[in-house]
N, C-alpha and C positions, 0 to 999 in steps of 0.2 A: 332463865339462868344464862350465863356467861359461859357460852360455850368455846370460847377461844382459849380457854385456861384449860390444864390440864396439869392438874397439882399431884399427882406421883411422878408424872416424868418431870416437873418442876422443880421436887423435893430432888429428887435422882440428880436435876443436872447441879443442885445447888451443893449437894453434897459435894459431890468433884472439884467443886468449882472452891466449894473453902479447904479443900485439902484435910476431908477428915480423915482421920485413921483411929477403926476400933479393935479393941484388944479386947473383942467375941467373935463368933463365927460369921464370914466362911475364913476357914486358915488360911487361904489362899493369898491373904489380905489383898483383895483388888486385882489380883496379878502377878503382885510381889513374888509368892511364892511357887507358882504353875510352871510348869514344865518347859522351856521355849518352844519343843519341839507340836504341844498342843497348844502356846498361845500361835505360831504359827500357821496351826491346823483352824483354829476356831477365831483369830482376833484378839487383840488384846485388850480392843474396847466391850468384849462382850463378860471379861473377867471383872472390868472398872466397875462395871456398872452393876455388876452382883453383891449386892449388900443386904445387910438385915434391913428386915422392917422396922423393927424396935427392940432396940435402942441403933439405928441407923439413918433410915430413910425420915423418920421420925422416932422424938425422944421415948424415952421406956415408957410411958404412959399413954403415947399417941395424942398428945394436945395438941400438934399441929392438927390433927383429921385428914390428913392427905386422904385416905383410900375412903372413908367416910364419904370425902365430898366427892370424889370421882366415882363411885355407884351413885351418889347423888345427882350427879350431872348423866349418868350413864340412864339411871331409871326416865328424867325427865326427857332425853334425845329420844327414846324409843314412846313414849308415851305409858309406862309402869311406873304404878308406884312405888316397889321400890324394886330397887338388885342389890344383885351380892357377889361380889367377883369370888372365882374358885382359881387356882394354880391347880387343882387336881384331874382338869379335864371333865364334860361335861356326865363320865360314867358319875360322877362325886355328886355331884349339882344331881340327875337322877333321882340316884340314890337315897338322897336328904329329903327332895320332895317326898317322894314313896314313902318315907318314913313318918313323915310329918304329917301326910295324909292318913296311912292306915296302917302307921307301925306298932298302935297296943292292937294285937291279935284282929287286923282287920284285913281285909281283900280289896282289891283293886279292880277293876275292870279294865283289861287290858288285851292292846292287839296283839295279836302273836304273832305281828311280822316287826315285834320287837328287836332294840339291840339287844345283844346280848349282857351287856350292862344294865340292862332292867331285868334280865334275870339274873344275875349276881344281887341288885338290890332285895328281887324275892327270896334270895337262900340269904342273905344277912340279915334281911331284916324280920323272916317269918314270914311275909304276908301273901297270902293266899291268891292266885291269879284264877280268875274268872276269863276266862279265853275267848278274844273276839277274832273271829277268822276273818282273815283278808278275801276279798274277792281276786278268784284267781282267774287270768287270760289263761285257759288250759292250752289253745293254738302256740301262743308263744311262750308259755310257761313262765309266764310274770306274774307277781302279785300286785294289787292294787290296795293301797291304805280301806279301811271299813267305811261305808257311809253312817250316815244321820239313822237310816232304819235300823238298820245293823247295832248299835250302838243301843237304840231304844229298846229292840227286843233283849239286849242284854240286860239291860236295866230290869224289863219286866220277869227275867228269869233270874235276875240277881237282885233284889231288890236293896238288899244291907249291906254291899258294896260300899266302901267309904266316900269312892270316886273312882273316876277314868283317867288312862295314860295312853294315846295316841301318841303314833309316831307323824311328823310331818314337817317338811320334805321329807319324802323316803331318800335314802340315800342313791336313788335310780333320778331326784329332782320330783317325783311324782308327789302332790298334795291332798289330802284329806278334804271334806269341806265343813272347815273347823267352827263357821259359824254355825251351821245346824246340827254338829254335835255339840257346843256348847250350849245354845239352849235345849235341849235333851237335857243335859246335864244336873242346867240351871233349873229346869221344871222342875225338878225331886232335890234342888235346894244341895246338890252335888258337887263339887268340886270337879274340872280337870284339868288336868298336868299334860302337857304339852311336850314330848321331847322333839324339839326345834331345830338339835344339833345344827343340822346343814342351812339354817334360815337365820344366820346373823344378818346377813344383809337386808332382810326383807320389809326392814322397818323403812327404807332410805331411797325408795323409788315405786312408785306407783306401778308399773307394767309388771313387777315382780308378783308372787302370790301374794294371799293373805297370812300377815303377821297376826301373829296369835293374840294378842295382848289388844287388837286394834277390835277383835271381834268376842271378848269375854273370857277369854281360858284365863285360869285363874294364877297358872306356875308355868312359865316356859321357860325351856332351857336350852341357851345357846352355844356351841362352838366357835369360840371368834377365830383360830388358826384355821377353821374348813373353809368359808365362805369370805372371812376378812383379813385383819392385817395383822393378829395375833400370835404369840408363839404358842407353838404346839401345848397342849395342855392349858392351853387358857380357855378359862366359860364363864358363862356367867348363867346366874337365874335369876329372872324376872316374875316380881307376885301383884295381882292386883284384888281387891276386894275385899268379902270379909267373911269367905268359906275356909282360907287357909292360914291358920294362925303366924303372923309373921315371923314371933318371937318362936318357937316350935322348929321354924323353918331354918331361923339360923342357928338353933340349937342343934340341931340334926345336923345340919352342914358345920356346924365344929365338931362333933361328934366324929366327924369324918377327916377333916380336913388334917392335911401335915400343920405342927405347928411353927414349921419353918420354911414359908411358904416364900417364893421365890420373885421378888421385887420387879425382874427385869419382867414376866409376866406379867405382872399388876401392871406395870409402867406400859407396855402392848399395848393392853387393853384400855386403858384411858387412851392411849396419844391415838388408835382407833376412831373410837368415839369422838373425839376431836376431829381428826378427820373426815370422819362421816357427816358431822353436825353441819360442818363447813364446807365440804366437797362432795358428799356423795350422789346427790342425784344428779351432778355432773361428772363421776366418775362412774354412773353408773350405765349412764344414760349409755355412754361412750361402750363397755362393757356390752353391752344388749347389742347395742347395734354391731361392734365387731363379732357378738356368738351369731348376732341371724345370716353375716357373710359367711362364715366358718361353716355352719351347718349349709349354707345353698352348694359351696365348695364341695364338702364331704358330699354329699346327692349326688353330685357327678362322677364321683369314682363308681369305675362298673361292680355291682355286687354290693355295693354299700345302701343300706334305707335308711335314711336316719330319722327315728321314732319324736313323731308330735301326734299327729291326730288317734293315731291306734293307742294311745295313751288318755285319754280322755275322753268322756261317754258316762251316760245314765248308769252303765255298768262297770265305768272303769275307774280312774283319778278324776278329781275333780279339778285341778289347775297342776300347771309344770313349770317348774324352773326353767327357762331357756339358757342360761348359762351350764346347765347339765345338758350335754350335749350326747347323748345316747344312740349307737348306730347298730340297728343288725347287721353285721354280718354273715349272716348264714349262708345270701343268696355269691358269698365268693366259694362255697367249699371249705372254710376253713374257721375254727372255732377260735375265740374269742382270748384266748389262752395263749396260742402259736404267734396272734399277732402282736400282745403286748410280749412276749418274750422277743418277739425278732426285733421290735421298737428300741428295748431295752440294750439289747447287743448291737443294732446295727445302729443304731442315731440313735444311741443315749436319754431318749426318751422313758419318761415311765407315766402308764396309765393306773390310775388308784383302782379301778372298778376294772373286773372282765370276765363274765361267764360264758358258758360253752358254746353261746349264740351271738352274744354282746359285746360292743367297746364302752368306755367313757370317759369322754373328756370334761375334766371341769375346769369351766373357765372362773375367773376371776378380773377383778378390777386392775389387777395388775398386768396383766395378759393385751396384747400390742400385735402391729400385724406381723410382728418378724416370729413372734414365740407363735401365732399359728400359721404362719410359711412353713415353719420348721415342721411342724403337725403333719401338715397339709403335705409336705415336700416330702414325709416319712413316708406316709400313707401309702404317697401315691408308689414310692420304690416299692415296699413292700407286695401291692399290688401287681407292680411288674415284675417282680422277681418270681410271681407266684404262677407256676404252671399246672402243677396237681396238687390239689389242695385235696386233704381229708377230715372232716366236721370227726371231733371229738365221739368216741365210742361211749357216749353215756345213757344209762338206763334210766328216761323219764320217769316217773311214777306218775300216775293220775293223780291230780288234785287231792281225789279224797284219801288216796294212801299217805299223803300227807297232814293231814289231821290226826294227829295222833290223841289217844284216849290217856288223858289224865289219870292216874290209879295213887298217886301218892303225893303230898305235898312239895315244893322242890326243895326246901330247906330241908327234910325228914328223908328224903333219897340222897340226898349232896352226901350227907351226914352218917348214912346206915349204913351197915358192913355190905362190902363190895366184890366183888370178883371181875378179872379180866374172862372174858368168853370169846370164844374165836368170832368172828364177825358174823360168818356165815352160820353160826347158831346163835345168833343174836336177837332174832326175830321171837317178839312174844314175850321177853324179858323186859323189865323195868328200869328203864337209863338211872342210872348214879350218874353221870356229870352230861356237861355240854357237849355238841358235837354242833361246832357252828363253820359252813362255807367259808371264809372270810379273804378281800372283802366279799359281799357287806356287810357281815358280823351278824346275822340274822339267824337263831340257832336254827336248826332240821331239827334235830333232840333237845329235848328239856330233860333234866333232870326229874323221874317220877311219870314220865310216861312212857307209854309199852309200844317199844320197838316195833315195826311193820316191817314187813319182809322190802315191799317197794321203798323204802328209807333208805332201807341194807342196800339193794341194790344199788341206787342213786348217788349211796355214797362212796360206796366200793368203785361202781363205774367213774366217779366222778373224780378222785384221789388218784387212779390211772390215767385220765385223761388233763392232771395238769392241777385238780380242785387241792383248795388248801384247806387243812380244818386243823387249825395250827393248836385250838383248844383240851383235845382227845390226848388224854394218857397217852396213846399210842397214836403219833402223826400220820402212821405209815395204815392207820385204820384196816391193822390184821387182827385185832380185838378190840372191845366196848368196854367199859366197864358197867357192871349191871346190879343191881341190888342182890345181894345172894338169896339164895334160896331159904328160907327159914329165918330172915329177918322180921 
């Protein structure tokens, strides 16, 4: 295919270019009527370019194919048969797969160091999770994605599973090794679903990990604004074979979707793909080589480790992202929290990722040596500014305090009459909603499983010491809410 075209943002420039004006939505018309003091704030070429799908960017019936042919150009770049752009971010994209796999009254086999978007999928869509525990570094208190065995004895404990949902990249850059759970999979004629969020790029240079699509997963779903050059809320999912019915798939993903879904998104994500087709393993290449300077850099600050080998092992991840640039900090005195807040106030930096031990930086293709000077140049102030440092007073819980016992389905707990309970009598009750860290959005609680004392702790300590769990009825996590008594 003719990957130098990129017909949404061709439709987009052609629009402008003949001076359309429609009398539908958005009111704004183009600009026309936005506020100055927010075309100021935001651009006015970002209002231009905000137009309908249809009747806009194409006519009411879409006989151009604009978006048509750019998932068509987008499936053939990565090597899928097909995709399906979403504007709804890839919680949506999720979502639809889950459905599509095992949404008449079916179960999933799924890790449970999921986003928490895959359990919003389980309380919408009913379907019952079969819980595969991570492998936890208890030393460091990392989790590690499930192996190949891991995965099989689920199977053999599950066996009417519809299929499996793996997360991989974890949002830590850690990888699964998604060839040997796919065939696991494939042996019992299974389906799996891939959440890829963090691996848009990973189709477009070799030294990166393995792309899911390149090694038999059947639905992956990507983040193009995490790893690529997309606006926020753009994703896409990727289907190949003939375990996951296509048509199902996009039926499910309308089921979901806004039906006024936002052009300048679509247009991203094509002129992306474009991009990539034509530039990426030379923008990637360049990418890799500035993260391996950035990390030898970061190693030289006293107190800083920055995590590759203790990441990967027989018992840990099986591949890492090296543009996820991960640093203990523990050995400065000072948790992972204090530093992205002093980043934040003193040099304007912001870190997406930071627990009570950890930084992270993600780098991207766009990223150059002056944006990690600046990194490097924070670091190192911060560093020098710091004379007593105090690591976050938070109460670990062992590994297995964290396994909590299933007792109720999450849609049937989301759902049941509830009560707030003071935290510290929380323990032994059955979670009614989420209680998710965030980031990395990885819930501690499910909805329908029964509280652990060590959880309570963990997160009580953890909401003191800086933790966010922006999910919880109550942020300030002085109460849960719990399934009542007599439900």
């Amino acid at each position: 295919m003719d990957h130098s075209a990129a017909p949404v943002v061709s439709a987009v420039a052609e629009y402008r270019k003949l001076g359309r004006y429609g009398f539908t939505p958005p009111g704004h018309r183009q600009g026309r009527g936005a506020d100055e003091r927010v075309l100021s704030a935001l651009g006015r070429d970002v209002f231009a370019a905000d137009i309908l799908a249809s009747p806009g960017m194409d006519d009411r019936r879409a006989l151009g194919g604009h978006l048509a042919h750019a998932e068509e150009l987008m499936a053939d770049a990565v090597g899928a048969e097909a995709a399906f752009f979403s504007t709804c971010g890839s919680s949506l994209s999720v979502k639809a797969a889950m459905m599509a796999v095992a949404g008449h009254d079916g179960s999933l086999l799924v890790a449970r160091d999921s986003h928490k978007s895959i359990v919003a999928g389980l309380i919408f869509a009913g379907v019952s999770p079969r819980w595969i525990p991570p492998r936890w570094d208890a030393e460091r208190h990392f989790s590690h994605p499930p192996s190949p065995e891991q995965v099989e004895r689920a199977w053999r404990d599950n066996p009417d599973a519809a299929g499996a949902l793996i997360v991989s990249p974890s949002p830590y850059g850690t990888c699964a090794d998604l060839r040997g759970i796919a065939e696991v999979c494939h042996a019992r004629g299974k389906p799996l679903i891939v959440d890829e969020a963090w691996g848009a790029h990973l189709p477009f240079h070799p030294d990166l990990p393995t792309w899911a699509m390149d090694v038999g997963a059947d639905v992956c779903v990507v983040s193009v604004h995490k790893m690529g050059a997309g606006f926020e809320q753009g994703s896409v999912f990727h289907l190949q074979g003939d375990l996951v019915d296509p048509v199902r798939l996009r039926a499910c993903a309308d089921l979901l979707m806004t039906t006024s879904p936002n052009v300048l998104l679509y247009a991203a994500l094509d002129g992306w793909r474009r991009q990539m087709a034509e530039h990426g393993h030379e923008l990637l290449d360049d990418a890799l080589n500035l993260a391996r300077r950035t990390r030898a850099a970061l190693g030289e600050i006293h107190g800083f480790a920055v995590q590759h080998d203790e990441l990967l092992g027989v018992e840990a991840s099986h591949d890492l992202d090296l543009l996820q640039i991960l640093v203990d900090v523990s050995g400065t005195g000072a948790g992972g929290y204090a530093i992205a807040d002093w980043l934040r106030e003193h040099r304007y930096l912001d870190l997406g990722l930071t627990d009570h031990r950890r930084i992270l930086a993600t780098m991207s293709m766009a990223d150059d040596a002056a944006t990690t000077d600046r990194l490097l140049e924070g670091l190192a102030a911060w560093r020098a500014s710091v004379t007593d440092a105090e690591p976050p007073r938070i109460d670990l819980p062992d590994p297995s305090d964290l396994q909590l016992e299933t007792v109720m389905e999450p849609r049937l707990a989301f759902f049941a009459d509830s009560e707030p309970v003071p935290t510290e009598r929380a323990a032994g009750r059955i979670a009614a909603e989420q209680l998710t860290p965030y980031p990395p959005g990885i819930p501690a609680v499910v909805p329908g499983e029964r509280i652990s004392a060590g959880v309570v702790d963990y997160l009580r300590s953890g909401v003191a010491a800086g933790l966010n769990v922006p999910d919880a009825a109550d942020t300030g996590l002085r109460t849960i809410r719990v399934v009542a008594d007599g439900t």
